[in-house]
ROKOLKE-277190 format. One record per residue (C-alpha): residue number from 1; residue in three letters; x, y, z. Coordinates in steps of 0.02 Angstrom, whole numbers, always signed. Layout:
N
<mimi NUM; volum ala; X X; Y Y; Z Z>
...
//
This chain:
369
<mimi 1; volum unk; X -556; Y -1838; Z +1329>
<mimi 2; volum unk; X -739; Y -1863; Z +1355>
<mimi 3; volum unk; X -862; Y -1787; Z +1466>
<mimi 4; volum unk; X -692; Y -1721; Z +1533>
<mimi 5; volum unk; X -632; Y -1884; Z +1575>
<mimi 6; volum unk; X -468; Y -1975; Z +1502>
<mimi 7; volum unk; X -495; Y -2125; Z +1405>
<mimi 8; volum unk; X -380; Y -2252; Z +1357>
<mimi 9; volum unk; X -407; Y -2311; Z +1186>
<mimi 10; volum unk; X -294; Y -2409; Z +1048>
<mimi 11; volum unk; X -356; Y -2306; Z +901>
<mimi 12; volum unk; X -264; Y -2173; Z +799>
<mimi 13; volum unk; X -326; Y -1996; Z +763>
<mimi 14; volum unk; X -461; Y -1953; Z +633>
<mimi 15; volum unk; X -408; Y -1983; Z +475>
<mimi 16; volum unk; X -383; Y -1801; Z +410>
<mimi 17; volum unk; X -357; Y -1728; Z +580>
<mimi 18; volum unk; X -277; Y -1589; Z +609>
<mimi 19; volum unk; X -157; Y -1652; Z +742>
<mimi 20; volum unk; X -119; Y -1787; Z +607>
<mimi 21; volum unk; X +30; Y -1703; Z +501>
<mimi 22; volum unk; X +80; Y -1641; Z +664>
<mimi 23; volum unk; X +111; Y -1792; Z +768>
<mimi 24; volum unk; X +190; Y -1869; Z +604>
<mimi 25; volum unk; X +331; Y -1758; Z +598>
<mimi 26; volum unk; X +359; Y -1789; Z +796>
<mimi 27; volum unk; X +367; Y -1973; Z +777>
<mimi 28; volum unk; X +445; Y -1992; Z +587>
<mimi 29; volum unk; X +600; Y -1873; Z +668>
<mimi 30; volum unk; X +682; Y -2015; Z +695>
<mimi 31; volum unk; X +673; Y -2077; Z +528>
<mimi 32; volum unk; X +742; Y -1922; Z +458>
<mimi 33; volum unk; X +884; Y -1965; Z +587>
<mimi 34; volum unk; X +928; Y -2123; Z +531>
<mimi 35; volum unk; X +923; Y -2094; Z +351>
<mimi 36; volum unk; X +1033; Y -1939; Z +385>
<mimi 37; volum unk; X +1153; Y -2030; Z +472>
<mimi 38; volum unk; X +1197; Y -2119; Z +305>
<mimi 39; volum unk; X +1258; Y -1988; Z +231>
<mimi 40; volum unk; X +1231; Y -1823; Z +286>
<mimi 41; volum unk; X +1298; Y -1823; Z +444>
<mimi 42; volum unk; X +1484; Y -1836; Z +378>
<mimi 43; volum unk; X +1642; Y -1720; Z +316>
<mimi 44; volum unk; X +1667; Y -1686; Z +142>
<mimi 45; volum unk; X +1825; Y -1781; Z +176>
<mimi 46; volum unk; X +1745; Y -1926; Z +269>
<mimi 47; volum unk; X +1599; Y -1924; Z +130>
<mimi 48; volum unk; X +1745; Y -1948; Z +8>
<mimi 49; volum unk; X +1815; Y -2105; Z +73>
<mimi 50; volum unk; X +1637; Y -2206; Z +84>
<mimi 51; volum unk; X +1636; Y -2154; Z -98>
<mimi 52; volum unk; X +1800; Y -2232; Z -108>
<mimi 53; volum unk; X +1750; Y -2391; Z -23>
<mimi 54; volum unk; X +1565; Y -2411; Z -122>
<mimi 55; volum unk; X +1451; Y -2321; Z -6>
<mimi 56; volum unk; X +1291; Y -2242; Z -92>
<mimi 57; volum unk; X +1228; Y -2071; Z -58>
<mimi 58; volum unk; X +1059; Y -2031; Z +1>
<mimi 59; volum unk; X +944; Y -1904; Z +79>
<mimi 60; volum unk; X +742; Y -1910; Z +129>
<mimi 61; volum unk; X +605; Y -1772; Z +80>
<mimi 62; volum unk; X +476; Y -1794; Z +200>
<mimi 63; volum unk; X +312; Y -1712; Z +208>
<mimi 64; volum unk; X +238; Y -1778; Z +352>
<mimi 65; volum unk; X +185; Y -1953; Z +337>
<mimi 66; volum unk; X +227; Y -1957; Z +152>
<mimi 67; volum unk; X +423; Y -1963; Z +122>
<mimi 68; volum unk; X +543; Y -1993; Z -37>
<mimi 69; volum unk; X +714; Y -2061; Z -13>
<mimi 70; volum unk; X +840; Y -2031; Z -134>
<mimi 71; volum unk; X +980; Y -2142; Z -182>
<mimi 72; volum unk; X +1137; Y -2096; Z -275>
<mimi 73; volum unk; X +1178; Y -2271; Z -324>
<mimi 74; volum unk; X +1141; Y -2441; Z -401>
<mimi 75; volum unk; X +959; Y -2526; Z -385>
<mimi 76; volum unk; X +1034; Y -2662; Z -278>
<mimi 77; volum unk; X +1095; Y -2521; Z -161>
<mimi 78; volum unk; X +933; Y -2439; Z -165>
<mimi 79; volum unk; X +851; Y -2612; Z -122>
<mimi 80; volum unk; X +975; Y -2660; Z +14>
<mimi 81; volum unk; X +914; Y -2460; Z +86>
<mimi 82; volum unk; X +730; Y -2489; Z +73>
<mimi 83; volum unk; X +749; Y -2633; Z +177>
<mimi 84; volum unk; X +851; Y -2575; Z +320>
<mimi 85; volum unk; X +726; Y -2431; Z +331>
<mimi 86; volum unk; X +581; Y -2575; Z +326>
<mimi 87; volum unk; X +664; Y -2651; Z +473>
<mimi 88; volum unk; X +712; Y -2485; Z +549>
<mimi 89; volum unk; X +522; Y -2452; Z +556>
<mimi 90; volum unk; X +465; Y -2601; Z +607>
<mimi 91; volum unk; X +597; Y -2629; Z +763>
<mimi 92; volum unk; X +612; Y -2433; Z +838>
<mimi 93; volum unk; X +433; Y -2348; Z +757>
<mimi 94; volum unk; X +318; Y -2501; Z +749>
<mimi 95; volum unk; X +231; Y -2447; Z +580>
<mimi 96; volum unk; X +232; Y -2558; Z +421>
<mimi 97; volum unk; X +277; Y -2505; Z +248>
<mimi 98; volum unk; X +133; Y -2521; Z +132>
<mimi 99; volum unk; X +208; Y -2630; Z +7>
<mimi 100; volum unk; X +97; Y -2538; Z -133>
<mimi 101; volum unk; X +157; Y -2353; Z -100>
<mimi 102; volum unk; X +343; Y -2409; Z -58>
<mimi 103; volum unk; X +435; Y -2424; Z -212>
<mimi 104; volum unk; X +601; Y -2403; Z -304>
<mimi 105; volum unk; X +572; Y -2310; Z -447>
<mimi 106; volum unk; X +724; Y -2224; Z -584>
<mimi 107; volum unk; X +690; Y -2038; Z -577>
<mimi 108; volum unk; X +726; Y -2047; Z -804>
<mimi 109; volum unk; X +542; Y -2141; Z -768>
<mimi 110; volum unk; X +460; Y -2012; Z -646>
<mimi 111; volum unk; X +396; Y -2011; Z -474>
<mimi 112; volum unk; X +262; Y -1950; Z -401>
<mimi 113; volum unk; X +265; Y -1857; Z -246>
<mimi 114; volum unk; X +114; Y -1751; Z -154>
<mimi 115; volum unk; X +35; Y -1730; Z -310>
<mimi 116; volum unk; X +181; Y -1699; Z -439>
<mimi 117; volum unk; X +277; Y -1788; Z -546>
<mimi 118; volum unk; X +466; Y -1752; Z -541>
<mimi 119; volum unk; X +544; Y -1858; Z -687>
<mimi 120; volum unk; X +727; Y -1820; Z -755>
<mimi 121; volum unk; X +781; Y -1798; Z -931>
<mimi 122; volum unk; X +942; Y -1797; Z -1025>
<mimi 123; volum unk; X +986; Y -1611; Z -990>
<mimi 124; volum unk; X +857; Y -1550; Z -866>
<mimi 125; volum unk; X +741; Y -1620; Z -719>
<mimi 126; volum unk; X +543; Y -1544; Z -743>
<mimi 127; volum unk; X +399; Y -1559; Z -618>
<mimi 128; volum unk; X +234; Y -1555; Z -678>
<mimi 129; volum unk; X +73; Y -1616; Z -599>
<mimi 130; volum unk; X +48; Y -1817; Z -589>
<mimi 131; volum unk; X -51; Y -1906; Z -711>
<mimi 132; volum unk; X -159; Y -1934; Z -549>
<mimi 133; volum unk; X -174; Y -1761; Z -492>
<mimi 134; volum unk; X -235; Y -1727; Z -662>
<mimi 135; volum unk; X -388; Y -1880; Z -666>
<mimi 136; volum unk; X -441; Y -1821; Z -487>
<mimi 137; volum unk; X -442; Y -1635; Z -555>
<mimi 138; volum unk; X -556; Y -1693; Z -698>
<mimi 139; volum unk; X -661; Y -1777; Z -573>
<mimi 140; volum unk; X -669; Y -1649; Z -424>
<mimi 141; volum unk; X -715; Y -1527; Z -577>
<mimi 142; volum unk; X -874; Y -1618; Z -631>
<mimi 143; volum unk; X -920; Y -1645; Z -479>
<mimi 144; volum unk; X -919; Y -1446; Z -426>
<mimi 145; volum unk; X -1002; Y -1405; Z -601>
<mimi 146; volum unk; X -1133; Y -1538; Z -579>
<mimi 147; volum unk; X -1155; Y -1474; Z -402>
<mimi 148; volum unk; X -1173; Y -1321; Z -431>
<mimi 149; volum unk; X -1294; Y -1298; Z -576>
<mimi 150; volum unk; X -1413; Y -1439; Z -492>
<mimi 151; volum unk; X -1425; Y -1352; Z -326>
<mimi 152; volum unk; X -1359; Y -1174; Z -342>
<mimi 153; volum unk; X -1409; Y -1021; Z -462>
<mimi 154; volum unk; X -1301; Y -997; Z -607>
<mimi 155; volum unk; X -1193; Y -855; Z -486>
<mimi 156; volum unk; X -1174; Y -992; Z -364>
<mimi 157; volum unk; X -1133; Y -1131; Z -478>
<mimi 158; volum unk; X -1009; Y -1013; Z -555>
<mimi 159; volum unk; X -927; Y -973; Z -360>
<mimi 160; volum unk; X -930; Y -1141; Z -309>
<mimi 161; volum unk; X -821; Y -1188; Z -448>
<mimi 162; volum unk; X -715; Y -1039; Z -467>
<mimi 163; volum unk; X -672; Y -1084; Z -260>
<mimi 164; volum unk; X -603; Y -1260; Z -331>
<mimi 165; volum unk; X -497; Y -1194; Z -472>
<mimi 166; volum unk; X -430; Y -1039; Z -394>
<mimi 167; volum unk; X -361; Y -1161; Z -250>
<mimi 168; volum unk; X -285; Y -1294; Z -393>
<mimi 169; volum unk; X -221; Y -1159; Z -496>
<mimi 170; volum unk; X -106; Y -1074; Z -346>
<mimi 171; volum unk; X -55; Y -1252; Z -304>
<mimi 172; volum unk; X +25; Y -1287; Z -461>
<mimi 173; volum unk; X +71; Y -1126; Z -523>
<mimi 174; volum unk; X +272; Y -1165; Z -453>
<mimi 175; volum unk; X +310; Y -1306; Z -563>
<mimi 176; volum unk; X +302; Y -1336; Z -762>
<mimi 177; volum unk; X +102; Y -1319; Z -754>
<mimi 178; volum unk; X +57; Y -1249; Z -931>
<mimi 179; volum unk; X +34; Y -1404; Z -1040>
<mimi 180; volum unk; X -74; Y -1457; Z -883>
<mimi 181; volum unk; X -171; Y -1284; Z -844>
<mimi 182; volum unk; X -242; Y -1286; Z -1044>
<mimi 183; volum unk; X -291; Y -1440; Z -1023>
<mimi 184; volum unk; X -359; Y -1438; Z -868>
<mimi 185; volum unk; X -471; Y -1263; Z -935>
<mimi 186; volum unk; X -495; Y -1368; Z -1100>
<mimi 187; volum unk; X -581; Y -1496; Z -998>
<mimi 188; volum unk; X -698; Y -1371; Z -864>
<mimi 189; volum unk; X -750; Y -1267; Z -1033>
<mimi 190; volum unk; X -834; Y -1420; Z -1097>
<mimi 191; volum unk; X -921; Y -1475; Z -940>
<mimi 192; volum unk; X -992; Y -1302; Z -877>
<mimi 193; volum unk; X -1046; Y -1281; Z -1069>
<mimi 194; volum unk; X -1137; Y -1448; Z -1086>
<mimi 195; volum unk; X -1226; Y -1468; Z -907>
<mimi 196; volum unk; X -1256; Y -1283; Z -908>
<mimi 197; volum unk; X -1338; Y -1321; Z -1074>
<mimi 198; volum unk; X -1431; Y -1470; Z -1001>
<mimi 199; volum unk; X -1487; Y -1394; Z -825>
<mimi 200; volum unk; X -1514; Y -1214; Z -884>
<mimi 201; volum unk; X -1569; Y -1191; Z -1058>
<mimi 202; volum unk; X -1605; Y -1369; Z -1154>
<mimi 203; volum unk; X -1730; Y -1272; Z -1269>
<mimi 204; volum unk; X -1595; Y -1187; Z -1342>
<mimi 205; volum unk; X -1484; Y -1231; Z -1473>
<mimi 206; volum unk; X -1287; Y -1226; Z -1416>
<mimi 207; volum unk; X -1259; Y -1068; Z -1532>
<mimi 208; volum unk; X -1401; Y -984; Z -1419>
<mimi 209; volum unk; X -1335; Y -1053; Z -1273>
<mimi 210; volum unk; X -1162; Y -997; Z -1293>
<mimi 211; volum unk; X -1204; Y -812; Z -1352>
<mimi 212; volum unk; X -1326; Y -811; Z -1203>
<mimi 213; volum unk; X -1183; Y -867; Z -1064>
<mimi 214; volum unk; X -1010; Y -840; Z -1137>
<mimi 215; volum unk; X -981; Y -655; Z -1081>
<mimi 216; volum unk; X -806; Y -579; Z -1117>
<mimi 217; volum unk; X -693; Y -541; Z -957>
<mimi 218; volum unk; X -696; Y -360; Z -966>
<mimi 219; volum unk; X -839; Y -366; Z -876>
<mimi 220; volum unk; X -798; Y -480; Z -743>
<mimi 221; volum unk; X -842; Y -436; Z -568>
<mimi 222; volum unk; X -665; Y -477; Z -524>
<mimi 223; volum unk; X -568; Y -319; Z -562>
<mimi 224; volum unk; X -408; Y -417; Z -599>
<mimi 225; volum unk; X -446; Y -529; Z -729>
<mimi 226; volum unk; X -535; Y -387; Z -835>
<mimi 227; volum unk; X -394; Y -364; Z -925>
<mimi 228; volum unk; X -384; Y -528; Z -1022>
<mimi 229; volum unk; X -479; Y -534; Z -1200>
<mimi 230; volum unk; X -570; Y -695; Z -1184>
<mimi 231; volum unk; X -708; Y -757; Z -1147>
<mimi 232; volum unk; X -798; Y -907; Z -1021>
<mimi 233; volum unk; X -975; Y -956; Z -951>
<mimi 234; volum unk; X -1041; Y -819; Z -849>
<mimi 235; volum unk; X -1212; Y -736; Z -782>
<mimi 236; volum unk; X -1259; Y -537; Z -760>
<mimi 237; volum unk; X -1225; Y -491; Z -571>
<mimi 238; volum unk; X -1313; Y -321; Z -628>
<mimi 239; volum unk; X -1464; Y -274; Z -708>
<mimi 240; volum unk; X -1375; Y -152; Z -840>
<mimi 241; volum unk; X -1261; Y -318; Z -904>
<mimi 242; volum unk; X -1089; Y -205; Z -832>
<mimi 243; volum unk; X -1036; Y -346; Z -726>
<mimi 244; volum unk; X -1047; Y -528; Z -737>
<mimi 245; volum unk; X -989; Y -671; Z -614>
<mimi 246; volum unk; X -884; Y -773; Z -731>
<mimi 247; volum unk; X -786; Y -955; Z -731>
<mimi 248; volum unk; X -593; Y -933; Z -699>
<mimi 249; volum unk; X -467; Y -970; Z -817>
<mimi 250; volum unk; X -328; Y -1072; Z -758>
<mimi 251; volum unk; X -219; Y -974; Z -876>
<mimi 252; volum unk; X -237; Y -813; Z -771>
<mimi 253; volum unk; X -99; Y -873; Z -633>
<mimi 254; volum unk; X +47; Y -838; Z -712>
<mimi 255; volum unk; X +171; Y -997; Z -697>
<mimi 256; volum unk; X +315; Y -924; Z -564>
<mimi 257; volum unk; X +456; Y -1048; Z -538>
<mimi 258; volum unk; X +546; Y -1030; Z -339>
<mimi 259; volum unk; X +735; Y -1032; Z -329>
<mimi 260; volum unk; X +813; Y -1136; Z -234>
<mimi 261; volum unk; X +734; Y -1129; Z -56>
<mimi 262; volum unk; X +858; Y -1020; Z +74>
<mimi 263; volum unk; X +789; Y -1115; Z +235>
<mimi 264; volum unk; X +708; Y -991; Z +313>
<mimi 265; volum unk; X +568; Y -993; Z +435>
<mimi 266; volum unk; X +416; Y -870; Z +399>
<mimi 267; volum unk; X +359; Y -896; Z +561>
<mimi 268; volum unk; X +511; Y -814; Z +639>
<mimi 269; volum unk; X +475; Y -618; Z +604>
<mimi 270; volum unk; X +675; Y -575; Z +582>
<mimi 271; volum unk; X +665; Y -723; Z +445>
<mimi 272; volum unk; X +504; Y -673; Z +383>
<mimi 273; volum unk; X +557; Y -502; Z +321>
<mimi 274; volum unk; X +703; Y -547; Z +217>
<mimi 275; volum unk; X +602; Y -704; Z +151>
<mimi 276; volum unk; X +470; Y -562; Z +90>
<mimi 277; volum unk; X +603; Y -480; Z +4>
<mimi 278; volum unk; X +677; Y -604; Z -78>
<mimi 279; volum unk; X +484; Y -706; Z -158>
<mimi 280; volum unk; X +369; Y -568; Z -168>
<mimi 281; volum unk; X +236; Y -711; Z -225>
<mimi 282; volum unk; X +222; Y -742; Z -17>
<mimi 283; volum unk; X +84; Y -599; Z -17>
<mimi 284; volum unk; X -93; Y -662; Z -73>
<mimi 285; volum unk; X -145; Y -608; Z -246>
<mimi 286; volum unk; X -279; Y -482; Z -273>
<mimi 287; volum unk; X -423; Y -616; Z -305>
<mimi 288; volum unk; X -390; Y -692; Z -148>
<mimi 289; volum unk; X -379; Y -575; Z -20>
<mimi 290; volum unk; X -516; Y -578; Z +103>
<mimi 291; volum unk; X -651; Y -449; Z +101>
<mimi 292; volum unk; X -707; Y -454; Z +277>
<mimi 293; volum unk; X -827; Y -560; Z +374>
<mimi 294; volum unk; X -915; Y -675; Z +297>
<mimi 295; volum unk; X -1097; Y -675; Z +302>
<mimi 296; volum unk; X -1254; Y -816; Z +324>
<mimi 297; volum unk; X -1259; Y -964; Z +221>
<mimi 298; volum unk; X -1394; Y -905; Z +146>
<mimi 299; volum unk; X -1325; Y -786; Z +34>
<mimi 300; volum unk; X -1233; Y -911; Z -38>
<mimi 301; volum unk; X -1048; Y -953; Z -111>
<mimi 302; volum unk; X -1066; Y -796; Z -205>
<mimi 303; volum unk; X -1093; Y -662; Z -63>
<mimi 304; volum unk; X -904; Y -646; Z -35>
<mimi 305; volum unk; X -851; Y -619; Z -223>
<mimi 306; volum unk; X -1000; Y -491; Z -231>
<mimi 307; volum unk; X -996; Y -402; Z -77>
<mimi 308; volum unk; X -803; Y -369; Z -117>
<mimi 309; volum unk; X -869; Y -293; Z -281>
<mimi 310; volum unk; X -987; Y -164; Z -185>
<mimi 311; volum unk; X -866; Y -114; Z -84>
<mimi 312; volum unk; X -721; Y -83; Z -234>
<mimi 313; volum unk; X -872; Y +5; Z -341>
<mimi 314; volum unk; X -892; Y +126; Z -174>
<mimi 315; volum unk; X -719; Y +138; Z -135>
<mimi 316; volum unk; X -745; Y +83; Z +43>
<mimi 317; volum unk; X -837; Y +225; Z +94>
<mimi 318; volum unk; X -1010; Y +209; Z +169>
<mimi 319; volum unk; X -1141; Y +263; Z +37>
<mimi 320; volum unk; X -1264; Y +347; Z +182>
<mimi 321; volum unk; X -1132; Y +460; Z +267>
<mimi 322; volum unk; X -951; Y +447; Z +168>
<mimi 323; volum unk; X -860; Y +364; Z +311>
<mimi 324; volum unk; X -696; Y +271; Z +272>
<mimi 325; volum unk; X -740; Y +60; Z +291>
<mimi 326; volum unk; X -642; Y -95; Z +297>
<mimi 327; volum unk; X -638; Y -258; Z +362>
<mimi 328; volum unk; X -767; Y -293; Z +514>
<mimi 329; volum unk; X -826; Y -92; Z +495>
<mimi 330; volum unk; X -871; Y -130; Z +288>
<mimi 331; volum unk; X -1062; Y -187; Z +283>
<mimi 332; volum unk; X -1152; Y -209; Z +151>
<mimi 333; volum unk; X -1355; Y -190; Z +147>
<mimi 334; volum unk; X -1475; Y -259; Z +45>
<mimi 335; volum unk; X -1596; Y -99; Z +0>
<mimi 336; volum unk; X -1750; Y -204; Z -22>
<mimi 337; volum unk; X -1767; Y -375; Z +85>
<mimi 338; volum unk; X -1707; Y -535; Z +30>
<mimi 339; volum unk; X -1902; Y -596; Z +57>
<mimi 340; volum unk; X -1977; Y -457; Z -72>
<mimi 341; volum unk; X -1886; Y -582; Z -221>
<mimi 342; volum unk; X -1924; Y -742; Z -299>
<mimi 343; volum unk; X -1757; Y -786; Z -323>
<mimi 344; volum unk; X -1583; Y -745; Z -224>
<mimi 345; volum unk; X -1514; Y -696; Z -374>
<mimi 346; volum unk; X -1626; Y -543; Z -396>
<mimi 347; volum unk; X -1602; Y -469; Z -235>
<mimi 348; volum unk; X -1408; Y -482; Z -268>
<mimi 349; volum unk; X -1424; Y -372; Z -413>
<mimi 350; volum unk; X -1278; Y -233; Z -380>
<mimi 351; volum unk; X -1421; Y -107; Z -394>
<mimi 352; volum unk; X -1497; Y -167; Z -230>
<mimi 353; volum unk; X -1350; Y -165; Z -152>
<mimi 354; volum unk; X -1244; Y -20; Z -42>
<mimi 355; volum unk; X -1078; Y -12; Z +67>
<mimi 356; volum unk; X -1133; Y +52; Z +236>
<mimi 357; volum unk; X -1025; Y +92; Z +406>
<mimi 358; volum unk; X -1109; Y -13; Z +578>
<mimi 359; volum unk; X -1195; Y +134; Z +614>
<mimi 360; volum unk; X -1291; Y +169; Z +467>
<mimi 361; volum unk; X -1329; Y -18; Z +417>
<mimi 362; volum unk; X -1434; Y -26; Z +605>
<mimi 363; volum unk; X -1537; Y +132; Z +558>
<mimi 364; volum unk; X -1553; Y +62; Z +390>
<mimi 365; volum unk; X -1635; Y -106; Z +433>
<mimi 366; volum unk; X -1734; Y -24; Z +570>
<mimi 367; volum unk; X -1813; Y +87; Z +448>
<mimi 368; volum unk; X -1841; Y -78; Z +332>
<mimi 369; volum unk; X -1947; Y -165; Z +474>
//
């Protein structure tokens, strides 16, 4: 539609749309269909007798336009499969197979598969993240740390990559992930240390850099990870040095395998409540739970992390008048303007910071003009 006219036009949606996945599952259905009807849609008894007469099993896990098809059976089997689905897709759907992506691969070697790699062994099957997933973490990494420190203060730099590795870490944290998670915090500990080093303080030695920056997570200003003994890169978020914005550890999410999956829908509210009994892991973890509305860009990436922490440290009460606050009621006021500082950084000091109610953040910034 434009200028709320229809237009005809040969090309596709956006790549990265958000109709995308969702007009992939509508026209891959049939797919599913025909590779079903190989196999699954038979008796036990009928299933039997193909098995009898040579047939192959196999079954399709599709995640919208990506798909794996899995053969019980010999590589000429699997062959002879790949190419009736070739010409399946090319006579009913239309679409090519991209003769780079589409291969036949034993799972003893490994395949990957929306990021993982699923490889069987003599005596059990593991899933880890792919050797790719891994090279594009290292480089989505040094591209938020470089980002950050160039453009951001250090409390931004530190948010902006904390954002990144918070999202990674609950990706990954259902499959064999540990080998991969030290690694991965091997690898961002080395990086924030040595451009931190370079952008922040290159007239210091690294011993002075590191006792300057690496501040123990007792005192992070997420409440949650305070009780692990180590320590990362971090910066004061208070004058009195009691709370610090601090890098994440990718060691803090707790690897949690899922059982096998019972097939129901969370988006039915019947199914919903027994699947929340059954995975308690379908509730957000502390860390990630929204604080409320967000505010101007201006306050930068670390105004949600930090106004979260004012309103914890005054138990969501408003400071003027003791009313109970959350979500769209919780504000949070600056006591002296953002304009009175050199820096953003300053005027996000905790001490210039209070949890007020609607009510008594309009009579507070009156009184400020």
């Amino acid at each position: 539609m434009e200028d709320g006219a229809w237009q005809v036009t040969d090309e596709g949606t956006p790549q990265g749309g958000i109709v995308s996945p969702l007009l992939a599952n509508i026209y891959l259905n049939e797919l599913d269909w025909f590779i079903h009807a190989k196999w699954g849609g038979f008796s036990e008894a009928e299933r039997q007798r193909l098995l009898r007469r040579g047939a192959f099993r196999s079954f399709i896990v599709r995640y919208a336009d990506d798909f794996v098809v899995m053969v019980k059976g010999t590589m000429e089997q699997a062959m002879q499969l790949k190419a009736e689905i070739a010409d399946f897709v090319g006579t009913e759907l239309h679409l090519e197979l991209s003769e780079a992506k589409t291969l036949i691969t034993p799972v003893e070697q490994g395949i990957d598969f929306l990021g993982f790699r699923i490889r069987k062994y003599q005596r059990v099957t593991l899933i880890t993240p792919s050797p790719k997933a891994m090279s594009r973490f290292r480089e989505k990494a040094k591209q938020r740390v470089w980002e950050g420190f160039s453009t951001q203060n250090d409390a931004g730099a530190i948010e902006h990559l904390n954002k990144y590795l918070v999202g990674w870490a609950m990706y990954y944290r259902r499959v064999s992930s540990s080998r991969a998670f030290r690694q991965a915090d091997h690898y961002v500990w080395w990086r924030v240390f040595r451009t931190s080093h370079r952008l922040r303080n290159p007239k210091l030695t690294p011993g002075q850099h590191y006792k300057a920056h690496y501040i123990p997570y007792r005192y992070d200003i997420r409440r949650v990870n305070r009780r692990h003994r180590c320590k990362n890169y971090g910066c004061w978020a208070d004058k009195a040095h009691t709370t610090a914005y601090i890098v994440v550890t990718l060691n803090f999410f707790p690897i949690r395998y899922v059982s096998f999956h019972p097939q129901l829908n969370p988006y039915v509210p019947e199914e919903r409540t027994i699947l929340e009994e059954r995975v308690e892991e379908l509730n957000l973890p502390p860390n990630l739970e929204s604080p409320g509305p967000m505010a101007q860009s201006e306050y930068g990436p670390e105004w949600r992390t930090l106004r979260k922490a004012v309103l914890e440290q005054s138990g969501y009460r408003c400071w003027q008048c003791g009313k109970p606050i959350r979500g769209r009621k919780a504000h949070v006021h600056h006591c002296a303007r953002l304009k009175s500082f050199k820096n953003r950084r300053q005027a996000h000091f905790l001490e210039n910071l209070v949890a007020l109610c609607p009510g008594c953040h309009q009579k507070a910034e009156w009184q400020g003009r």
